[in-house]
ZABASE-457751 format. One record per residue (C-alpha): x, y, z; residue in one letter; residue number from 1. Coordinates in pm, 1 decimal. Example, Ala and Ser with C-alpha at 12.3 -4.5 7.8 and 13.67 -1.06 7.14 Angstrom:
ZABASE-457751
<pt xx="1230.0" yy="-450.0" zz="780.0" rest="a" nr="1"/>
<pt xx="1367.0" yy="-106.0" zz="714.0" rest="s" nr="2"/>
This chain:
ZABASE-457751
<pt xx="12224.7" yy="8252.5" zz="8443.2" rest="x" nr="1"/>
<pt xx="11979.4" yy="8411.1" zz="8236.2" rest="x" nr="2"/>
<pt xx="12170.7" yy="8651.1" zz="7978.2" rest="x" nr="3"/>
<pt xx="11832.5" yy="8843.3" zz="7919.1" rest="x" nr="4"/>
<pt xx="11862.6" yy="8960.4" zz="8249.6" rest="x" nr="5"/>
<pt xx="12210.2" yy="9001.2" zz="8333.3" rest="x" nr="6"/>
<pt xx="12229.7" yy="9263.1" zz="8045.4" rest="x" nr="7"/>
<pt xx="11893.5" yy="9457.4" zz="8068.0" rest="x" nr="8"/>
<pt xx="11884.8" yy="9792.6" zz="8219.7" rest="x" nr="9"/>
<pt xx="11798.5" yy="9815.4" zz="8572.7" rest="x" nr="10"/>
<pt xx="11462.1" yy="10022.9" zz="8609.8" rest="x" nr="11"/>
<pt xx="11382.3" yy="10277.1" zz="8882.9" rest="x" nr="12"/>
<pt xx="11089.4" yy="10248.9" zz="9026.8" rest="x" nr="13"/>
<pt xx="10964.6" yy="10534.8" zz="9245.3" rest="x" nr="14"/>
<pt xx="10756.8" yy="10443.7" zz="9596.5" rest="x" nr="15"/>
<pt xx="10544.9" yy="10753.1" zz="9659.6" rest="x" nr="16"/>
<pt xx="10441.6" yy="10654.8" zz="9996.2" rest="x" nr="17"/>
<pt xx="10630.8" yy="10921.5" zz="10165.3" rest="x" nr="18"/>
<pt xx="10399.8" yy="11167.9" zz="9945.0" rest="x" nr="19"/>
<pt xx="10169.4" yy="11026.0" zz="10092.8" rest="x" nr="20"/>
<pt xx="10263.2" yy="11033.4" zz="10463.9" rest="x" nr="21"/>
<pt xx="10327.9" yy="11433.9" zz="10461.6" rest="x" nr="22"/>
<pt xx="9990.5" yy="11478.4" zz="10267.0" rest="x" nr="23"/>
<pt xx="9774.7" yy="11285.6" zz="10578.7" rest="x" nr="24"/>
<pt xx="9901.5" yy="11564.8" zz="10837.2" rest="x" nr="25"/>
<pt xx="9670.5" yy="11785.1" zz="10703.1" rest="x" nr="26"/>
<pt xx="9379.5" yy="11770.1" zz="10533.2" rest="x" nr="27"/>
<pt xx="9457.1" yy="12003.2" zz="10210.6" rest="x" nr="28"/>
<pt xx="9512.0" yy="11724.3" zz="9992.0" rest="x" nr="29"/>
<pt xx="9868.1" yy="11826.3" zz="9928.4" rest="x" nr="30"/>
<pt xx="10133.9" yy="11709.2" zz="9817.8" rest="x" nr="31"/>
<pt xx="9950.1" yy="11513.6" zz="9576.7" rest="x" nr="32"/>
<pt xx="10010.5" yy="11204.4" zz="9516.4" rest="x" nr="33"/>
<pt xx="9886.3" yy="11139.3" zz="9185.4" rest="x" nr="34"/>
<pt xx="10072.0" yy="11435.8" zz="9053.6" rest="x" nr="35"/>
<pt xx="10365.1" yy="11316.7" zz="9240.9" rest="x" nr="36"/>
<pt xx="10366.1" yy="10991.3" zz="9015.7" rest="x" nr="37"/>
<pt xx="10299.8" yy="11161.1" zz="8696.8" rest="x" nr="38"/>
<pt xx="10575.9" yy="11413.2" zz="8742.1" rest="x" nr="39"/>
<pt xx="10857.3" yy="11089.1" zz="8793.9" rest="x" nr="40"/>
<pt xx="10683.0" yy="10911.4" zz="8507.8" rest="x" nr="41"/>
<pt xx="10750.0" yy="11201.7" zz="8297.7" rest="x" nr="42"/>
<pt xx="11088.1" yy="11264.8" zz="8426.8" rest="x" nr="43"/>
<pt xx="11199.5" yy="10908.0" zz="8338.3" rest="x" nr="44"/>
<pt xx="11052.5" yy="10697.3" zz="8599.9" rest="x" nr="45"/>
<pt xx="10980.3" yy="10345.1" zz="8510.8" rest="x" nr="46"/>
<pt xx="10689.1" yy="10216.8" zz="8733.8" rest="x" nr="47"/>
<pt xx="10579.1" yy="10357.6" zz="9043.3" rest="x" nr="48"/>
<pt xx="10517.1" yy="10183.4" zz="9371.7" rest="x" nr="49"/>
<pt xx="10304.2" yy="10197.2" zz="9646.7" rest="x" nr="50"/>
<pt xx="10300.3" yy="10028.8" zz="10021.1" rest="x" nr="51"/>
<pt xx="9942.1" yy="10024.7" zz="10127.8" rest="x" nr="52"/>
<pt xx="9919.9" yy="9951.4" zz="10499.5" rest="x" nr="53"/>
<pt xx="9629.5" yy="9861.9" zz="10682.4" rest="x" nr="54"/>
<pt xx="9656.7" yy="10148.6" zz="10889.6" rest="x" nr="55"/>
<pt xx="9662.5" yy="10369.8" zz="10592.5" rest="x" nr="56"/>
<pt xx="9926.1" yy="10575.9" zz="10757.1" rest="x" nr="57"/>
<pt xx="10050.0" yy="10731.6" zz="10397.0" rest="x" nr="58"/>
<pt xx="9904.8" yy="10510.4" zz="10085.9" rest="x" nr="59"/>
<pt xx="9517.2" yy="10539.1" zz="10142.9" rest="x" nr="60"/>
<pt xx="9277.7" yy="10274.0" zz="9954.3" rest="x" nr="61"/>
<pt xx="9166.3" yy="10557.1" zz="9702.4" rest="x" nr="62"/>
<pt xx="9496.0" yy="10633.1" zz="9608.8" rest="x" nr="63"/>
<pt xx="9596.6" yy="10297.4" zz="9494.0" rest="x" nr="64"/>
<pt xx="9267.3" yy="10325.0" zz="9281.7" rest="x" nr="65"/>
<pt xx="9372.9" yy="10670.8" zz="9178.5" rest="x" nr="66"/>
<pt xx="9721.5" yy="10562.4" zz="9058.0" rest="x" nr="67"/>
<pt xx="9585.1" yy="10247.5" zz="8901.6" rest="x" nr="68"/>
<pt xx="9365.7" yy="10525.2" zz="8653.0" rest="x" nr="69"/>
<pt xx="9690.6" yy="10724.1" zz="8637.2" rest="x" nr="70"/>
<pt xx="9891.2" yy="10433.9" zz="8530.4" rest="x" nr="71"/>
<pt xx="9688.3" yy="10377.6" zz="8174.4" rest="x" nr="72"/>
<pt xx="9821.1" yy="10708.2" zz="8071.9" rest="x" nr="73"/>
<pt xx="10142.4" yy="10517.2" zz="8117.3" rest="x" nr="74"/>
<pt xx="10154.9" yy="10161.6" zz="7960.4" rest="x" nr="75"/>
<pt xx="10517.9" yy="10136.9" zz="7914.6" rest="x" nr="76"/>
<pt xx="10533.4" yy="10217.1" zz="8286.8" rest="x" nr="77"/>
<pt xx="10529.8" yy="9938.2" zz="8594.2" rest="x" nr="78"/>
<pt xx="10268.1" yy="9941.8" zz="8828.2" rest="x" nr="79"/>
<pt xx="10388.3" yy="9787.3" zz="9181.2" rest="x" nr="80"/>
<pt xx="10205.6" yy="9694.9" zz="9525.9" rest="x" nr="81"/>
<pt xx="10355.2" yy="9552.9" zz="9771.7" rest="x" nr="82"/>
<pt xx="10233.5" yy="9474.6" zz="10112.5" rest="x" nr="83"/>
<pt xx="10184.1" yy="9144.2" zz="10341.9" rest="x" nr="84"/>
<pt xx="9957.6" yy="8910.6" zz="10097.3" rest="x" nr="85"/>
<pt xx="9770.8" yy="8807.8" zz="10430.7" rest="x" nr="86"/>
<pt xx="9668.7" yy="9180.4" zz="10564.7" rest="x" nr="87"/>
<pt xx="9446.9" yy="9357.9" zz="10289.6" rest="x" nr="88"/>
<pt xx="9721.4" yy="9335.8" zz="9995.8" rest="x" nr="89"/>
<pt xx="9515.6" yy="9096.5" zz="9810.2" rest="x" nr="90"/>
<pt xx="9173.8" yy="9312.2" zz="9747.4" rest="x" nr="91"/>
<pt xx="9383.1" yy="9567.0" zz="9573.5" rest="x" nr="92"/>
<pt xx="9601.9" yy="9286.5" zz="9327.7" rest="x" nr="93"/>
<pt xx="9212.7" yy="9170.1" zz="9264.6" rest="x" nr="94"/>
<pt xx="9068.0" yy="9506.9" zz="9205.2" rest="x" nr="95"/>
<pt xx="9359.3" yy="9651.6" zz="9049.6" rest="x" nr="96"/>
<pt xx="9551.9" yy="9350.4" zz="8883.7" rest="x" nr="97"/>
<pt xx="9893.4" yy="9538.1" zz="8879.2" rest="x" nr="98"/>
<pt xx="10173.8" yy="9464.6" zz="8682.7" rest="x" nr="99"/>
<pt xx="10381.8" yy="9352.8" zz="8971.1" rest="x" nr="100"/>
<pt xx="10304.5" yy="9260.5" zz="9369.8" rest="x" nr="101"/>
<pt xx="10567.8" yy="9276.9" zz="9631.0" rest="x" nr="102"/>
<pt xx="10491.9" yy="9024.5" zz="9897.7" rest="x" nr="103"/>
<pt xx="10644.0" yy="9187.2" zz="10221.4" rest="x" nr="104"/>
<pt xx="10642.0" yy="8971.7" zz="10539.0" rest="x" nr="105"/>
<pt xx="10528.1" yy="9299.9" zz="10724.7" rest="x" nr="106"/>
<pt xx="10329.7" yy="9315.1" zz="11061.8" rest="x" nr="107"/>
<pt xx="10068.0" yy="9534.6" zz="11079.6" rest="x" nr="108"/>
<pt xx="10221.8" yy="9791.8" zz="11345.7" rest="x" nr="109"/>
<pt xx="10531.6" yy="9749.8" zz="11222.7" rest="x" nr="110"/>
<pt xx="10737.4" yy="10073.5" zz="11157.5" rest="x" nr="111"/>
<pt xx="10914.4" yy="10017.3" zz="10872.3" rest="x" nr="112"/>
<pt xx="10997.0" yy="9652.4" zz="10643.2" rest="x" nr="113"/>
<pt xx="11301.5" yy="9498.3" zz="10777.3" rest="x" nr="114"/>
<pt xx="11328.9" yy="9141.7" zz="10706.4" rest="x" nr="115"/>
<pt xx="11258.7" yy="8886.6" zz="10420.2" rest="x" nr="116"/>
<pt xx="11054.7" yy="8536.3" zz="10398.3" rest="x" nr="117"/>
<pt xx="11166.3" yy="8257.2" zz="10534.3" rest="x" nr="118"/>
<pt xx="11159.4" yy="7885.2" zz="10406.7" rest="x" nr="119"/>
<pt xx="11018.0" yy="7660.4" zz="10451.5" rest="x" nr="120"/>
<pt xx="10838.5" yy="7815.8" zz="10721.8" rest="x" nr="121"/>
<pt xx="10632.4" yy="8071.2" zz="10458.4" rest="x" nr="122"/>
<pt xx="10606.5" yy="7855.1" zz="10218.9" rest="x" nr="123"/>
<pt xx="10227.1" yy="7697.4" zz="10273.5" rest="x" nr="124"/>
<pt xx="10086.9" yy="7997.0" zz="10325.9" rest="x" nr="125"/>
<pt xx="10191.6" yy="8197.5" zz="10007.4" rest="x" nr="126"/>
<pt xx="10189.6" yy="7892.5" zz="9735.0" rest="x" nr="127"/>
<pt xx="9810.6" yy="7966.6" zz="9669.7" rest="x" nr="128"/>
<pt xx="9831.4" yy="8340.3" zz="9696.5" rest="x" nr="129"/>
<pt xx="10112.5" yy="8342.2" zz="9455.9" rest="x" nr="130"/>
<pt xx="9943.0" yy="8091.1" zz="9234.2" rest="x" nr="131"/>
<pt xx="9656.0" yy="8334.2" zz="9257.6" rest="x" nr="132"/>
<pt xx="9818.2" yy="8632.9" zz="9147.3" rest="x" nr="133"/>
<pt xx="9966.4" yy="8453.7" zz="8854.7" rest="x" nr="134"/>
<pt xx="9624.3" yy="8339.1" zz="8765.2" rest="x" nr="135"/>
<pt xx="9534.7" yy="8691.7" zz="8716.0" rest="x" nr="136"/>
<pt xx="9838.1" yy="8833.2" zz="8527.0" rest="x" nr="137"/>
<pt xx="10028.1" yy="8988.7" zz="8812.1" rest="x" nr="138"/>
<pt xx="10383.5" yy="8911.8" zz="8847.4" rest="x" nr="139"/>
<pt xx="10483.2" yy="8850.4" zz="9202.5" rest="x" nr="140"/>
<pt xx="10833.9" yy="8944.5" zz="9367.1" rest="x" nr="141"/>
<pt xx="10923.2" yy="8785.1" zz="9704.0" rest="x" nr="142"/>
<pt xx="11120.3" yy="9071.4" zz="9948.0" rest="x" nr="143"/>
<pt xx="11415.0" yy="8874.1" zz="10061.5" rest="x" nr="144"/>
<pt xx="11711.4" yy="8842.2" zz="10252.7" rest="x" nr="145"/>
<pt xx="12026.4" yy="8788.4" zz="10063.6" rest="x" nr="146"/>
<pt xx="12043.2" yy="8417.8" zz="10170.8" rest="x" nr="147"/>
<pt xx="12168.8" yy="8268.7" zz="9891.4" rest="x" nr="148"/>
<pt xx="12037.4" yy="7956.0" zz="10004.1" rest="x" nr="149"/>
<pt xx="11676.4" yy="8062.0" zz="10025.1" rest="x" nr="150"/>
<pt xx="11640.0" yy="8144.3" zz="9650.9" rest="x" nr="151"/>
<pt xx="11553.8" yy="7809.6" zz="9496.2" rest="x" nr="152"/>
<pt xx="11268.1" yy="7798.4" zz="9767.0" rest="x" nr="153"/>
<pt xx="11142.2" yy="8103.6" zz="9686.7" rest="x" nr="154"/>
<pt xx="11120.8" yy="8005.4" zz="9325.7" rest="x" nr="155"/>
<pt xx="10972.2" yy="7681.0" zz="9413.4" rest="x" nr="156"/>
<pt xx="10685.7" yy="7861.2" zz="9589.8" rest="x" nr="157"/>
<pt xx="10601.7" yy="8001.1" zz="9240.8" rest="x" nr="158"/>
<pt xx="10739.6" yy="8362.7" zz="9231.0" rest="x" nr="159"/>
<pt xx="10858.6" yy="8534.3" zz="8951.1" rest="x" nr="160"/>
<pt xx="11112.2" yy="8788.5" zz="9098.5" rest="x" nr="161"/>
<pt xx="11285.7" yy="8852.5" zz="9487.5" rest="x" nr="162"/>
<pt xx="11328.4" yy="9181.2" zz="9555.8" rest="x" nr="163"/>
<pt xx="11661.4" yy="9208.0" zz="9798.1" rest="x" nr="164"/>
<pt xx="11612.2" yy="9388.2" zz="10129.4" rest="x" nr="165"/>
<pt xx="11910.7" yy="9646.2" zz="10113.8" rest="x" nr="166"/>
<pt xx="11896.7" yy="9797.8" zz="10422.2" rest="x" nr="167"/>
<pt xx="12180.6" yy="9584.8" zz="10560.2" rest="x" nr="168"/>
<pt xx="12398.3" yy="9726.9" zz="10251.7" rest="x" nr="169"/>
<pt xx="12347.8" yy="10043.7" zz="10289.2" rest="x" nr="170"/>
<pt xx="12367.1" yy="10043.1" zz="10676.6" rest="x" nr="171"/>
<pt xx="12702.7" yy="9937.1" zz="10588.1" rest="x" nr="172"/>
<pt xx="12812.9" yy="10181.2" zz="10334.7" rest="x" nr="173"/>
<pt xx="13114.9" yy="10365.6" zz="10387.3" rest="x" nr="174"/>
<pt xx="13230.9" yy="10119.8" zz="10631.0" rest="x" nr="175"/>
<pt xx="13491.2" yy="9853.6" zz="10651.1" rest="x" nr="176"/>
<pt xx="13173.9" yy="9582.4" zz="10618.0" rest="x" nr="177"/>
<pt xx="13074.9" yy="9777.8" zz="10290.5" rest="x" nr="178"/>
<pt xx="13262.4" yy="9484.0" zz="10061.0" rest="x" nr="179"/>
<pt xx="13161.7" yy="9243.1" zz="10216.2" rest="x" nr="180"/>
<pt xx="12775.8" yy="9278.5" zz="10219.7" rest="x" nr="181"/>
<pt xx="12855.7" yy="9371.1" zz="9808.8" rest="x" nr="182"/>
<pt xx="12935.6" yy="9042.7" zz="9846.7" rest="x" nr="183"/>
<pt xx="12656.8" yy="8916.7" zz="9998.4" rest="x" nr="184"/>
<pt xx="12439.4" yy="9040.8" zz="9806.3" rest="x" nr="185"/>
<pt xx="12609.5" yy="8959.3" zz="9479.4" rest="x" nr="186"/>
<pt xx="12607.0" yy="8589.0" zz="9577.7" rest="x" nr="187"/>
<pt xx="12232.7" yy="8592.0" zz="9638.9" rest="x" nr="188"/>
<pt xx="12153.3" yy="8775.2" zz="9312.0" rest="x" nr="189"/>
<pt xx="12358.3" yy="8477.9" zz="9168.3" rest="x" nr="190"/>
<pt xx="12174.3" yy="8202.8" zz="9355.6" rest="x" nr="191"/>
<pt xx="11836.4" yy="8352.3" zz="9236.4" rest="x" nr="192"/>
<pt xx="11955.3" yy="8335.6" zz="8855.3" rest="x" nr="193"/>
<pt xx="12080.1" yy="8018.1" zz="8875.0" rest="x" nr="194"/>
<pt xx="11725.7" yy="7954.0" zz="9013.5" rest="x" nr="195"/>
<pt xx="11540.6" yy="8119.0" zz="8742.5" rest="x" nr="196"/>
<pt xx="11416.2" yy="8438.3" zz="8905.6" rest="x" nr="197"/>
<pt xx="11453.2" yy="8790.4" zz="8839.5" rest="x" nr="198"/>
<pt xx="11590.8" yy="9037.5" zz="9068.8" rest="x" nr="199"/>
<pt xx="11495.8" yy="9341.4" zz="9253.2" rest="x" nr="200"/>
<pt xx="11595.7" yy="9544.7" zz="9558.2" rest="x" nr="201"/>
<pt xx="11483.8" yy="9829.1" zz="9766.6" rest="x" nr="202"/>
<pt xx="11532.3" yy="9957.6" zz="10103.1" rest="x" nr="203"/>
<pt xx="11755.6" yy="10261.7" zz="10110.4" rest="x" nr="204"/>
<pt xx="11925.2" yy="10272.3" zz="9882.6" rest="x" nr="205"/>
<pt xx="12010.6" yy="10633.1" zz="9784.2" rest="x" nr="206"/>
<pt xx="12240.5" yy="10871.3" zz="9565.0" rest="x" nr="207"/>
<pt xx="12521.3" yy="10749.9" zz="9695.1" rest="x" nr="208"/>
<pt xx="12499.7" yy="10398.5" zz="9761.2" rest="x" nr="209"/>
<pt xx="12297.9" yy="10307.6" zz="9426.2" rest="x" nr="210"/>
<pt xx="12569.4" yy="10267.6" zz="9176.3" rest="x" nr="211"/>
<pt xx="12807.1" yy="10049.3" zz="9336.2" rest="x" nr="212"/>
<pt xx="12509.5" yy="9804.0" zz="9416.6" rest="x" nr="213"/>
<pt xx="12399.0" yy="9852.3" zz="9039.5" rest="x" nr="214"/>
<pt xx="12739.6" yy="9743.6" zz="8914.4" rest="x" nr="215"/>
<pt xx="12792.6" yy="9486.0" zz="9117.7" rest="x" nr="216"/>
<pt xx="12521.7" yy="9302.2" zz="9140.4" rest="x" nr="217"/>
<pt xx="12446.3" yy="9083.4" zz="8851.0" rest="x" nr="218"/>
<pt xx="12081.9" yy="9054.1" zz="8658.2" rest="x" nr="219"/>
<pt xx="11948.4" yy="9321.8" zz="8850.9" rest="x" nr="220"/>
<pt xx="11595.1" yy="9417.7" zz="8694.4" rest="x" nr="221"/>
<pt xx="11489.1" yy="9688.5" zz="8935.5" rest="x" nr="222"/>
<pt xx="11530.4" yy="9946.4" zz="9247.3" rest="x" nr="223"/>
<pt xx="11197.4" yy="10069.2" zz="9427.9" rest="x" nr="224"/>
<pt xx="11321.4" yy="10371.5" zz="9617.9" rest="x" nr="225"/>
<pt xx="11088.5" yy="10560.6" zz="9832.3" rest="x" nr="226"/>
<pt xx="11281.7" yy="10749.4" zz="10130.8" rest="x" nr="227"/>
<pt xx="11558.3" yy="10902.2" zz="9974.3" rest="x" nr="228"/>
<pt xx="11443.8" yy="11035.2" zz="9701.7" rest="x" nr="229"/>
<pt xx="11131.3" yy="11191.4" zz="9832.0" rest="x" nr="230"/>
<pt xx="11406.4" yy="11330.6" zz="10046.5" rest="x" nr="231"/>
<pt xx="11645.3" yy="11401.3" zz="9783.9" rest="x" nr="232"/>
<pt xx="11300.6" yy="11546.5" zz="9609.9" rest="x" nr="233"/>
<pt xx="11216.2" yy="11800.4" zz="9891.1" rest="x" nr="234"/>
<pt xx="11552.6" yy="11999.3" zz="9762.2" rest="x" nr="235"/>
<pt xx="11586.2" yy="11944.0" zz="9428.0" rest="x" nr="236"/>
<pt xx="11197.0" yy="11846.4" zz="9259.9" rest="x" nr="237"/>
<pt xx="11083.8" yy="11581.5" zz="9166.9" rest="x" nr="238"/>
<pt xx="11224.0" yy="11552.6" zz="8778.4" rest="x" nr="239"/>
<pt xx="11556.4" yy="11656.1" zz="8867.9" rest="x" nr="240"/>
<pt xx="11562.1" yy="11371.4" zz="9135.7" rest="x" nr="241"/>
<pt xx="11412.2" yy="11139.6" zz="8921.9" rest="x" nr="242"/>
<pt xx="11717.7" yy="11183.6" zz="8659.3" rest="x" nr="243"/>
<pt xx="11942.0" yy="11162.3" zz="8941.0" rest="x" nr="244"/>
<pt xx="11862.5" yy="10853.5" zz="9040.2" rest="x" nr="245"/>
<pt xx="11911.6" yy="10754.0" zz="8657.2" rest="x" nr="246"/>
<pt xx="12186.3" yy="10889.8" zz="8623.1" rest="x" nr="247"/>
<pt xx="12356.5" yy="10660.0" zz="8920.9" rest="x" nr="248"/>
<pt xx="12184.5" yy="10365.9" zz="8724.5" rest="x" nr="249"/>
<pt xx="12349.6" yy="10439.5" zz="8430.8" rest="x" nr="250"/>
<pt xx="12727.2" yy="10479.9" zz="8597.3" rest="x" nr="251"/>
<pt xx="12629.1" yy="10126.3" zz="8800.1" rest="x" nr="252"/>
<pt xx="12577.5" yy="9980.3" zz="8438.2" rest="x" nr="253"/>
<pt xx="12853.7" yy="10130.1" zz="8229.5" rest="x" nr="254"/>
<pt xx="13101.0" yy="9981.8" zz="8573.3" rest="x" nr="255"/>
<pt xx="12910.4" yy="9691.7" zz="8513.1" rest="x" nr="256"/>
<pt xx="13024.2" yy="9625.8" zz="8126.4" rest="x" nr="257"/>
């Protein structure tokens, strides 16, 4: 287990694609995006992240080039995109050389991510674009289930990070089943350290599941959160979500000692 990361802070990251996706229905230009991203960043926001689909149903190309000029203002800050290596995710980790890519095993049509990789079966066909982004600097995070079996393959394929799919946890919160998938996931935050990878996880998670998954899950590096706190942001602004969401990091953490 690597001690660095079992006692580091767990970052929020912010995914402003929803921002995004109410700004296309008209064409005002508003909500901004941009100004979106600058007001978490000030509020406390470690990195940012965007989804750009090939559709461009919410993240369009110019924003990612946008937030990429943003993002110097912001050094200490992470700058994430994630999106299916084999769609049009590359051109933007080759234009923009982030500090992290995501690599989501996402259709094109499809409505929303909802599974991880699988290995083997993934595993020619990302070695070289992995290798690639680590050629140019860019860390690269795997979206995973929480197989615990899967994470030494994941790290043999050359990745830096998985970031757990949570949507089965937080389906389940509030349920009998909520223990076990803490569980779950717990074990295959464990397998991935023993492996040598960091962890993420995203997919929502939200005010009031985020602690509990904080504090129980070990070495856990970072949350992306998009839905509910855009959500969470239409009622209360941006900055006072974005210390929210802190806030629950900080009780996960303090269960966690």
């Amino acid at each position: 287990m690597n001690l660095s990361h079992a006692s580091q802070r767990t970052a929020l990251s912010v995914n402003v694609n929803k921002v995004a996706l109410l700004r296309n229905t008209r064409h005002l230009g508003i909500p901004s995006v941009t100004r979106a991203a600058r007001i978490c960043l000030e509020a406390g926001a470690q990195g940012i992240t965007i989804h750009p689909r090939p559709d461009q149903r919410h993240i369009r190309s110019e924003d990612v080039y946008e937030l990429q000029a943003l993002m110097k203002q912001w050094p200490q800050a992470e700058f994430n995109i994630e999106g299916n290596p084999t769609q049009n995710l590359m051109d933007f980790i080759r234009d923009t050389r982030p500090h992290q890519a995501t690599f989501v095993p996402d259709s094109e049509d499809q409505f929303t991510s909802d599974h991880g990789w699988n290995f083997p079966q993934d595993a020619e066909r990302l070695k070289p674009l992995i290798a690639e982004c680590r050629q140019l600097g860019v860390r690269v995070s795997l979206f995973m289930d929480p197989v615990p079996a899967q994470m030494a393959a994941a790290r043999a394929v050359g990745a830096d990070r998985v970031e757990l799919y949570t949507e089965p946890y937080a389906a389940a919160w509030g349920t009998a089943d909520q223990e076990a998938q803490l569980q779950a996931y717990a074990a295959a935050a464990q397998a991935a350290l023993d492996a040598g990878l960091g962890i993420n996880a995203g997919h929502d998670l939200s005010r009031d599941n985020l602690a509990a998954f904080v504090a129980r899950v070990p070495g856990l590096l970072e949350v992306s959160i998009g839905h509910a706190l855009i959500a969470d942001a239409l009622e209360l602004g941006y900055a006072e979500t974005v210390r929210a969401y802190q806030q629950c990091i900080d009780q996960g953490m303090a269960a966690r000692a």
